[in-house]
Backbone as CSV, one residue per row, in Angstrom:
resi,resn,N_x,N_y,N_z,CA_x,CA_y,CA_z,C_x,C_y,C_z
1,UNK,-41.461,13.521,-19.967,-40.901,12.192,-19.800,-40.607,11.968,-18.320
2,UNK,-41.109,10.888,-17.947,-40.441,11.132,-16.079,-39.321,10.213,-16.329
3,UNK,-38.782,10.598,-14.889,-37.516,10.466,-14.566,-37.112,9.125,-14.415
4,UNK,-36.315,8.258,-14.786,-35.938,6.856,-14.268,-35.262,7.178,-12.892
5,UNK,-36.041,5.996,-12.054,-35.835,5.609,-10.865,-34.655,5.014,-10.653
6,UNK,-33.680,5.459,-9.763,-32.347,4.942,-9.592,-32.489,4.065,-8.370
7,UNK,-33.389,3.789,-8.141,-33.779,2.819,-7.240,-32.965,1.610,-7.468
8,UNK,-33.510,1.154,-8.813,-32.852,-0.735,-9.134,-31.652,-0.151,-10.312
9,UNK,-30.935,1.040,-10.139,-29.944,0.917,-11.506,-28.894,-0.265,-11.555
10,UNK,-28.548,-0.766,-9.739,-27.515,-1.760,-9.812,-27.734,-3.300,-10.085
11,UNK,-29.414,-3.136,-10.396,-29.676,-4.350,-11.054,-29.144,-4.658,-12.099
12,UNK,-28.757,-3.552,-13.311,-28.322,-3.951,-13.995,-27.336,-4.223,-14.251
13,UNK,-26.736,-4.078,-13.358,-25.020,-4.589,-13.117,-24.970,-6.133,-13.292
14,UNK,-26.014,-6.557,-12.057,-25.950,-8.028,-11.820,-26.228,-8.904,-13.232
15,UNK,-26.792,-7.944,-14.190,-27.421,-9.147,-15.203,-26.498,-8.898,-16.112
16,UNK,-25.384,-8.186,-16.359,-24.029,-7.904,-16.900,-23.129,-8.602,-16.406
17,UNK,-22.491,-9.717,-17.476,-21.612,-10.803,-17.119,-20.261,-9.709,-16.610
18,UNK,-19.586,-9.901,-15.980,-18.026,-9.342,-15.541,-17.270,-10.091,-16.611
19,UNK,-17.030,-8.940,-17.593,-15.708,-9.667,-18.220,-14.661,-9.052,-18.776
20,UNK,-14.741,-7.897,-17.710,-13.897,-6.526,-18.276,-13.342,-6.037,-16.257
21,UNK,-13.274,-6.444,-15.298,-12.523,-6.341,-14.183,-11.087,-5.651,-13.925
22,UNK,-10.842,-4.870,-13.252,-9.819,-4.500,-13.294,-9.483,-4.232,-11.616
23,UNK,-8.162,-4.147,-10.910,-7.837,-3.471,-9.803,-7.467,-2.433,-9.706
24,UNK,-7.550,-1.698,-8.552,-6.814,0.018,-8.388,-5.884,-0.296,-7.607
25,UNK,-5.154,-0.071,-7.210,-3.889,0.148,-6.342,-3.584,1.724,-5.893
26,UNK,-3.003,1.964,-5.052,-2.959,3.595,-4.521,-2.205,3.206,-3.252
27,UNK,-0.749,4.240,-3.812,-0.233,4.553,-2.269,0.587,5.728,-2.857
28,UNK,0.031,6.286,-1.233,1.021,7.405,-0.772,1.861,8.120,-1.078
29,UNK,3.232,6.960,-0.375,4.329,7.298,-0.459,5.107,6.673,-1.998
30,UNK,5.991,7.197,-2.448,6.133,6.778,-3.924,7.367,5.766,-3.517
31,UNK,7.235,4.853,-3.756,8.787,3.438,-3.727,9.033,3.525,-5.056
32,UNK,10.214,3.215,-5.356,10.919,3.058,-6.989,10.704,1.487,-7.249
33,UNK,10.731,0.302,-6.490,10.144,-0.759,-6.969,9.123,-0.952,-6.044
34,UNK,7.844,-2.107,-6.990,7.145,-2.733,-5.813,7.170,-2.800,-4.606
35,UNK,6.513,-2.095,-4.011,6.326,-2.493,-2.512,5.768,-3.531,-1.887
36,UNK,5.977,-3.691,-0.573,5.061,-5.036,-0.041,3.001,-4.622,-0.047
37,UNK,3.385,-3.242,0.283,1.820,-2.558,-0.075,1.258,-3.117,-0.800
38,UNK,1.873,-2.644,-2.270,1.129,-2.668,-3.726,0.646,-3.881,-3.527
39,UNK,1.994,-4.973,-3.812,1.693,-6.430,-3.301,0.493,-7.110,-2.232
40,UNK,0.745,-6.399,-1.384,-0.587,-7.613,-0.641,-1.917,-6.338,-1.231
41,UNK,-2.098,-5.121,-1.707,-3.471,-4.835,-2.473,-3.917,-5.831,-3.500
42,UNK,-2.895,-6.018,-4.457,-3.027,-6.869,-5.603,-2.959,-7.951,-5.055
43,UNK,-2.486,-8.744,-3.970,-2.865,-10.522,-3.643,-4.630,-10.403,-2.808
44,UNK,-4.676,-9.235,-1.991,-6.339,-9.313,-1.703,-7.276,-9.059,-2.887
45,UNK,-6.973,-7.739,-4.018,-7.871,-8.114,-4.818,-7.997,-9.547,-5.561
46,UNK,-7.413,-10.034,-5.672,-6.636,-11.030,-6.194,-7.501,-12.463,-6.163
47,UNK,-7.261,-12.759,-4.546,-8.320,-13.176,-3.626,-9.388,-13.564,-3.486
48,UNK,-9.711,-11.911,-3.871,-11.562,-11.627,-3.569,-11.930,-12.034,-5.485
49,UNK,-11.273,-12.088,-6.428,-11.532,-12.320,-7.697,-11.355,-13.415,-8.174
50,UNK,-10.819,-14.399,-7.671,-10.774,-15.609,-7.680,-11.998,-16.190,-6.495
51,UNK,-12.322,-15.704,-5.611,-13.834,-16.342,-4.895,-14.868,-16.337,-5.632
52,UNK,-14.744,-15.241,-6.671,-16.123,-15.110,-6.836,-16.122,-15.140,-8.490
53,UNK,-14.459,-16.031,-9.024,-15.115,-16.529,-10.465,-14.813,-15.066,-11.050
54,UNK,-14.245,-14.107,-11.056,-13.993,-12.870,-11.450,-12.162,-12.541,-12.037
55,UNK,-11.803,-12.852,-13.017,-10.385,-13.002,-13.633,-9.704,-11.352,-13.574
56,UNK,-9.460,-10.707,-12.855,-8.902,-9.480,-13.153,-7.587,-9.259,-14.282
57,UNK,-8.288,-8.237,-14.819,-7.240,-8.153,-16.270,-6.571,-7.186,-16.274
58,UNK,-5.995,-6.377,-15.546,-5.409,-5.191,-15.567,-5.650,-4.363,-13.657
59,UNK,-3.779,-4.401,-13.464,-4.039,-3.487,-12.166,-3.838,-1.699,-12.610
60,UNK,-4.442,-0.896,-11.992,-4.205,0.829,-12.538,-3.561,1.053,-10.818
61,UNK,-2.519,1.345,-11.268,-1.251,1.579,-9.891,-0.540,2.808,-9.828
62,UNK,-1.385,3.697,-9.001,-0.576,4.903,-8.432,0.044,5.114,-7.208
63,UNK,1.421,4.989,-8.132,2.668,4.999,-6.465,2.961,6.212,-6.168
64,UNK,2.799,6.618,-5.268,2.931,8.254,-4.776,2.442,9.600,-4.710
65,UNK,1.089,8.931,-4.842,-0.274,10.043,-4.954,-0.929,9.649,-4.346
66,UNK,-1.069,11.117,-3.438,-2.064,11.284,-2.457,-3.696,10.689,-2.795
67,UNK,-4.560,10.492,-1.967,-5.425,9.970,-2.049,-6.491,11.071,-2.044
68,UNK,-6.056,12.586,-1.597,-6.882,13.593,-1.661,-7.018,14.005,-2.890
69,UNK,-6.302,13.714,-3.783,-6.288,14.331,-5.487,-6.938,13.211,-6.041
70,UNK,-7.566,13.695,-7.167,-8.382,12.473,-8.218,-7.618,13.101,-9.490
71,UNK,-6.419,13.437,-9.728,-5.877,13.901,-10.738,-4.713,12.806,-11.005
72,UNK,-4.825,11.578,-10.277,-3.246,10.657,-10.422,-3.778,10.162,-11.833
73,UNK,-2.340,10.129,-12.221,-2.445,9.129,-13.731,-2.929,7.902,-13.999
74,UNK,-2.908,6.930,-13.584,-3.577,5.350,-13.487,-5.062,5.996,-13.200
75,UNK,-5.249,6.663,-12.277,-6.571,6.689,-11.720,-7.085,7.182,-13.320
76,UNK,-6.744,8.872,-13.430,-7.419,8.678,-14.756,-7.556,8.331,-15.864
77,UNK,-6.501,7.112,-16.132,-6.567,6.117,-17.190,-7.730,5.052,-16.822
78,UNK,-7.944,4.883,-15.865,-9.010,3.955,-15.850,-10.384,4.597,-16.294
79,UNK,-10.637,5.768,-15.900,-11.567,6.663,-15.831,-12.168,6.540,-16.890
80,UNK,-11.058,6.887,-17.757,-11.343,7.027,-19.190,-11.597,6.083,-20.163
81,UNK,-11.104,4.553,-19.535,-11.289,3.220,-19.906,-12.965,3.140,-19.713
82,UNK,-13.243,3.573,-18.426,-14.489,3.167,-18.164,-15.577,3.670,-18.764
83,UNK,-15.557,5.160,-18.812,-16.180,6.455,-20.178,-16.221,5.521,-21.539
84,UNK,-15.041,4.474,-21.701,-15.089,4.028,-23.439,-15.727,2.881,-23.167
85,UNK,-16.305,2.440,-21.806,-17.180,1.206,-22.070,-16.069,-0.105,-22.241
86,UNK,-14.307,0.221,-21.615,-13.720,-0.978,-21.481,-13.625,-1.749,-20.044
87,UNK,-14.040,-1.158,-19.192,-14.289,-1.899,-17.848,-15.680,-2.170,-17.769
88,UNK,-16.188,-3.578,-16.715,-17.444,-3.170,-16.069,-17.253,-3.625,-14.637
89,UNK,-16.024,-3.595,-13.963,-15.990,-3.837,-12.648,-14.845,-3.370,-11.907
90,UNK,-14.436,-2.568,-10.776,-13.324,-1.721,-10.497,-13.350,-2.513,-8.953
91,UNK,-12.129,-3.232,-8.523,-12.435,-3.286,-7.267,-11.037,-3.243,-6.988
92,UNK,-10.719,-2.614,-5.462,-9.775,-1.866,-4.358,-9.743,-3.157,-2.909
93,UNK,-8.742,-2.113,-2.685,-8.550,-3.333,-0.821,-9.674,-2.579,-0.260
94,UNK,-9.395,-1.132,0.248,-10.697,-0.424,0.857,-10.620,0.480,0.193
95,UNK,-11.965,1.265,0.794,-12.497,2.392,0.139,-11.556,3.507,-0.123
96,UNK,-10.419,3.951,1.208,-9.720,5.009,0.769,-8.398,5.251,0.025
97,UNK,-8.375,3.345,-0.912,-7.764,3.028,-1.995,-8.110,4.139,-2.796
98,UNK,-9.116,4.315,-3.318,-10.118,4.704,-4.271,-10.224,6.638,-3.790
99,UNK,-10.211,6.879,-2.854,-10.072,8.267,-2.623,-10.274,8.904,-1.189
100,UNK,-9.637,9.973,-0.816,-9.873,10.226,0.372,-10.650,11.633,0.707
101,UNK,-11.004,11.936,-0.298,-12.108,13.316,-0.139,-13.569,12.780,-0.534
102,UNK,-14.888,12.554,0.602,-15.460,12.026,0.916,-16.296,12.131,-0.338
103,UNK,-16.534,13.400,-0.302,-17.791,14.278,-1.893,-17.568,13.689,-2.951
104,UNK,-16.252,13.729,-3.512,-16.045,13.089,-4.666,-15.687,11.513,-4.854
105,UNK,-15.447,11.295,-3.778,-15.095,9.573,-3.277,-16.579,9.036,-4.019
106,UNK,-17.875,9.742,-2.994,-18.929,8.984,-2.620,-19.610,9.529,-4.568
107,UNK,-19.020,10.588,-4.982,-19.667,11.030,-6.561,-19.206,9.846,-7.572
108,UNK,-17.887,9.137,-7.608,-17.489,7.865,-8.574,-18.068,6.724,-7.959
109,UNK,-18.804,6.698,-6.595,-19.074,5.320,-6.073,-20.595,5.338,-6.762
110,UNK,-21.195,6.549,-6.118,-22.820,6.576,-6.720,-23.626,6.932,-7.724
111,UNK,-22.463,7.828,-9.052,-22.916,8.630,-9.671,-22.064,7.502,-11.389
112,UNK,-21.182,7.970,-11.528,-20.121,7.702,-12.368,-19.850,5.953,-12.512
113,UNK,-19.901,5.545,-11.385,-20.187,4.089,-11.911,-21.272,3.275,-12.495
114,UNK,-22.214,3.618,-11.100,-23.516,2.987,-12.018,-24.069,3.492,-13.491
115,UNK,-23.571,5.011,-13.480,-23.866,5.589,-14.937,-23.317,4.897,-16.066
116,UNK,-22.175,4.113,-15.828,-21.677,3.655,-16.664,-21.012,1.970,-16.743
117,UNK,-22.433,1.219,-15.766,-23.032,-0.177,-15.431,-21.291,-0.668,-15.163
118,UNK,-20.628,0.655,-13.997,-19.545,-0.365,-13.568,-19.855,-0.764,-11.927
119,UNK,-19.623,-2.500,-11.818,-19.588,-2.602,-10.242,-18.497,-2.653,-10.285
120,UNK,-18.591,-2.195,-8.661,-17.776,-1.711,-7.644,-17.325,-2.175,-6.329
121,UNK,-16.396,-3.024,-6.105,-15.934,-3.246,-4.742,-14.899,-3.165,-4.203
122,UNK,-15.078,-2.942,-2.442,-14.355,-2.920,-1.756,-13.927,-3.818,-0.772
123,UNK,-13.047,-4.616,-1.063,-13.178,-6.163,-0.085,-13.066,-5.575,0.895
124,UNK,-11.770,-5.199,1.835,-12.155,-5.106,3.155,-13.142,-4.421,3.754
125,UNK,-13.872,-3.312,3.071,-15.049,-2.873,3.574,-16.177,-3.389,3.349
126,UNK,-16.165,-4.921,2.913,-17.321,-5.749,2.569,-18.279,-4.651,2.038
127,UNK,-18.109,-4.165,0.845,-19.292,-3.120,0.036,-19.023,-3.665,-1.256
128,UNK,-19.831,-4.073,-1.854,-20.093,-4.313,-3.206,-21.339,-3.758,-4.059
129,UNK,-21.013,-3.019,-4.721,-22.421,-2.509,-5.378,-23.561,-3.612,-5.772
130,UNK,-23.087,-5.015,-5.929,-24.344,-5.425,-6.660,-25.336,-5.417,-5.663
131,UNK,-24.637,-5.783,-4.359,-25.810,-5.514,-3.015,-26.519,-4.284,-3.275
132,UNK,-25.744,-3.586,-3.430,-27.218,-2.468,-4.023,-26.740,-1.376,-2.892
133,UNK,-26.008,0.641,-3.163,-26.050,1.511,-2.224,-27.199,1.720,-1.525
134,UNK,-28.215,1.430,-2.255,-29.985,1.431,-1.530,-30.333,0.506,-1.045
135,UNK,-29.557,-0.584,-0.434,-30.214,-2.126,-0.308,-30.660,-1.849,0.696
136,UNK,-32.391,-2.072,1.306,-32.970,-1.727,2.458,-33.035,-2.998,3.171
137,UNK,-32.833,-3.971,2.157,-33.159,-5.289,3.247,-31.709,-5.990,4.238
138,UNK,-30.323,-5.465,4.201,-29.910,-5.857,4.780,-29.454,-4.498,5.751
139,UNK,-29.103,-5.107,7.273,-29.773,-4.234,8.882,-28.588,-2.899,8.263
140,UNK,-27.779,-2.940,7.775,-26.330,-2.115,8.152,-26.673,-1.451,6.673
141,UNK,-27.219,-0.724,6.049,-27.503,-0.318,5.141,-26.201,0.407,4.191
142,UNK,-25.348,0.077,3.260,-24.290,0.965,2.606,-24.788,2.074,2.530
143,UNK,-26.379,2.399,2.380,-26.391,3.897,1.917,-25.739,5.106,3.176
144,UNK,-25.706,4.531,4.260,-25.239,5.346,5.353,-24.044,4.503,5.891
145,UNK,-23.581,3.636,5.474,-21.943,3.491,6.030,-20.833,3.822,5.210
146,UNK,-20.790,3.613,3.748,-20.310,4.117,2.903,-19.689,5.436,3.013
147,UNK,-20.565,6.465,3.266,-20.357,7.584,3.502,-19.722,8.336,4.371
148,UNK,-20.171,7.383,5.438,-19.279,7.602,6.653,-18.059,6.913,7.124
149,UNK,-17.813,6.132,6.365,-16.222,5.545,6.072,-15.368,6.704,5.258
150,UNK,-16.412,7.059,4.184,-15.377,8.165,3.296,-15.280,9.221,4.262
151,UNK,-16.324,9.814,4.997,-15.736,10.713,5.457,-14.525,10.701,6.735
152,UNK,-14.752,9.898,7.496,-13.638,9.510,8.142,-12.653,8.955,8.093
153,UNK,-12.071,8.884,6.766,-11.002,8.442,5.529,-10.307,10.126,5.965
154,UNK,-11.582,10.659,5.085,-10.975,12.357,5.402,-10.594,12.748,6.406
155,UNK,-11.423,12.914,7.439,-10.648,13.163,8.564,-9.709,12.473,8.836
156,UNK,-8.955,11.501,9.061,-7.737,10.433,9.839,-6.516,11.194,8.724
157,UNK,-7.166,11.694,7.347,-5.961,12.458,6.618,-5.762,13.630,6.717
158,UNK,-6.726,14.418,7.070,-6.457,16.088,7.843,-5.827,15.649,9.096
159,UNK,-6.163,14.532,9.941,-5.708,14.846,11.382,-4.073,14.346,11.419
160,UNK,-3.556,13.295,10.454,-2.336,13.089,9.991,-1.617,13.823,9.681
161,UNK,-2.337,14.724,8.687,-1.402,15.895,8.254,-0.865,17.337,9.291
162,UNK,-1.763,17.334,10.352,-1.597,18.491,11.349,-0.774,17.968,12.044
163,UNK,-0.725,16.459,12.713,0.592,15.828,13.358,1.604,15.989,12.992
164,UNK,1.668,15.837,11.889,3.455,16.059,10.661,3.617,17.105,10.807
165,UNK,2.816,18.364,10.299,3.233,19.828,10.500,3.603,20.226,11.698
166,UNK,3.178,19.908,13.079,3.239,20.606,14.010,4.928,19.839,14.391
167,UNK,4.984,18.108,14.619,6.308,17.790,14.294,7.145,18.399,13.888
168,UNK,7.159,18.778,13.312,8.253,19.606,12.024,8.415,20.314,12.370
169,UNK,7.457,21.770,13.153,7.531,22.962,13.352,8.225,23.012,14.349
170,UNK,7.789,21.821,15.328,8.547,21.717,16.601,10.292,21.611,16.259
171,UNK,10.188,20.521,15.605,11.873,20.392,15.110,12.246,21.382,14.603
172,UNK,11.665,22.456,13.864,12.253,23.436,13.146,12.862,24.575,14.360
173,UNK,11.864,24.301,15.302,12.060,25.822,16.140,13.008,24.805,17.194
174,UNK,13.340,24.044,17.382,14.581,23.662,18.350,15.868,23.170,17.395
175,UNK,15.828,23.612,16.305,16.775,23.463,15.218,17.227,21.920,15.040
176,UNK,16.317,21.683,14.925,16.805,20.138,14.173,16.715,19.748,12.919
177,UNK,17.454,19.362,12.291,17.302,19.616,10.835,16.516,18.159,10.220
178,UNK,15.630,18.358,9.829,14.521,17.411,9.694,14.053,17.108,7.700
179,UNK,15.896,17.589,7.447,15.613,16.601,5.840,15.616,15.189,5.822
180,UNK,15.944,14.523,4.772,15.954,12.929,4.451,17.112,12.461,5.151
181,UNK,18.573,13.463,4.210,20.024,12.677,4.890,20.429,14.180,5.024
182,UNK,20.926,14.027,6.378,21.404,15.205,6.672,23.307,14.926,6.807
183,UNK,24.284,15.536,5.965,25.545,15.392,5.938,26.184,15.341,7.303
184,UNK,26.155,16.704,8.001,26.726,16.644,9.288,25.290,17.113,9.944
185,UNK,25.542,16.702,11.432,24.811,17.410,12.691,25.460,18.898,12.926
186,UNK,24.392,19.757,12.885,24.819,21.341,13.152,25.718,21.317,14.608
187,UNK,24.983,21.145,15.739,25.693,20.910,17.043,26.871,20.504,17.058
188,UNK,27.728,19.730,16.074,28.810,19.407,15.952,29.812,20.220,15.636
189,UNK,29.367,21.410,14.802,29.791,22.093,14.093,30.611,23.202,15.122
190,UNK,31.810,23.043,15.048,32.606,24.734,15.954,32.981,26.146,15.198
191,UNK,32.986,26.662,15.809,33.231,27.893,14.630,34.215,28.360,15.097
């Protein structure tokens, strides 16, 4: 049997009405209510789904998970929505909404969605799957920017994280006490 050509798979996206849309949301740092974050993610997807005639029915919102793990809860509730054939469209503010480890970022963008006729966008990174990851006819090709957004997602979060550590270390070794609320200042302290 030969192989189907994944050449035109995101054609079939386009001829699949959207009527199953949903948003991701993803931050960081965990807030106990709404943030202004969450908020302007959900007013840009928002936005971009109302331009284009697209009703989003459900946001999947992980407050306080890292973007290097694909183990957050919302994330894999959608996952699994999408496996049952209840989504056919996932769209984010940008790409490193969606994840910040490049391999597996770029494995749900190219592999896992179209497998399972979901489009995919990213407003501020103007990427939309129906354009097609293979689209040869326009100059800036997703198949090579895509990738290199995810990976430099990754890096800006390794190089973040070595800033904080070395911070810290510094404060640690000139004794500064570098919890949340610190009761008293040590220096104050007489013995």
């Amino acid at each position: 049997m030969a192989r189907k050509s994944r050449k035109y798979q995101h054609a079939e996206i386009v001829k699949t009405s959207i009527t199953k849309a949903v948003g991701y949301v993803r931050l960081s740092v965990a807030n106990q209510e709404e943030s202004s974050s969450i908020q302007n993610q959900k007013f840009i997807i928002e936005r971009w789904g109302d331009q284009h005639q697209i009703p989003i029915s459900h946001y999947y919102i992980d407050n306080g998970f890292s973007g290097k793990q694909f183990d957050r809860p919302a994330f894999q509730k959608m996952i699994e929505n999408i496996l049952a054939g209840k989504i056919n469209c996932v769209i984010v503010k940008d790409l490193h909404r969606l994840g910040k480890d490049y391999i597996t970022t770029g494995y749900y963008i190219e592999v896992i969605f179209p497998a399972n006729g979901v489009r995919f966008v990213s407003v501020n990174d103007q990427f939309d799957t129906v354009d097609g990851i293979n689209n040869q006819k326009r100059p800036y090709s997703s198949r090579i920017r895509v990738p290199i957004i995810n990976a430099f997602n990754e890096q800006t979060s390794i190089e973040i994280k070595k800033k904080v550590e070395a911070t810290l270390d510094m404060k640690a070794q000139l004794g500064t006490i570098y919890c949340a609320k610190s009761p008293i200042r040590l220096s104050k302290i007489r013995i």
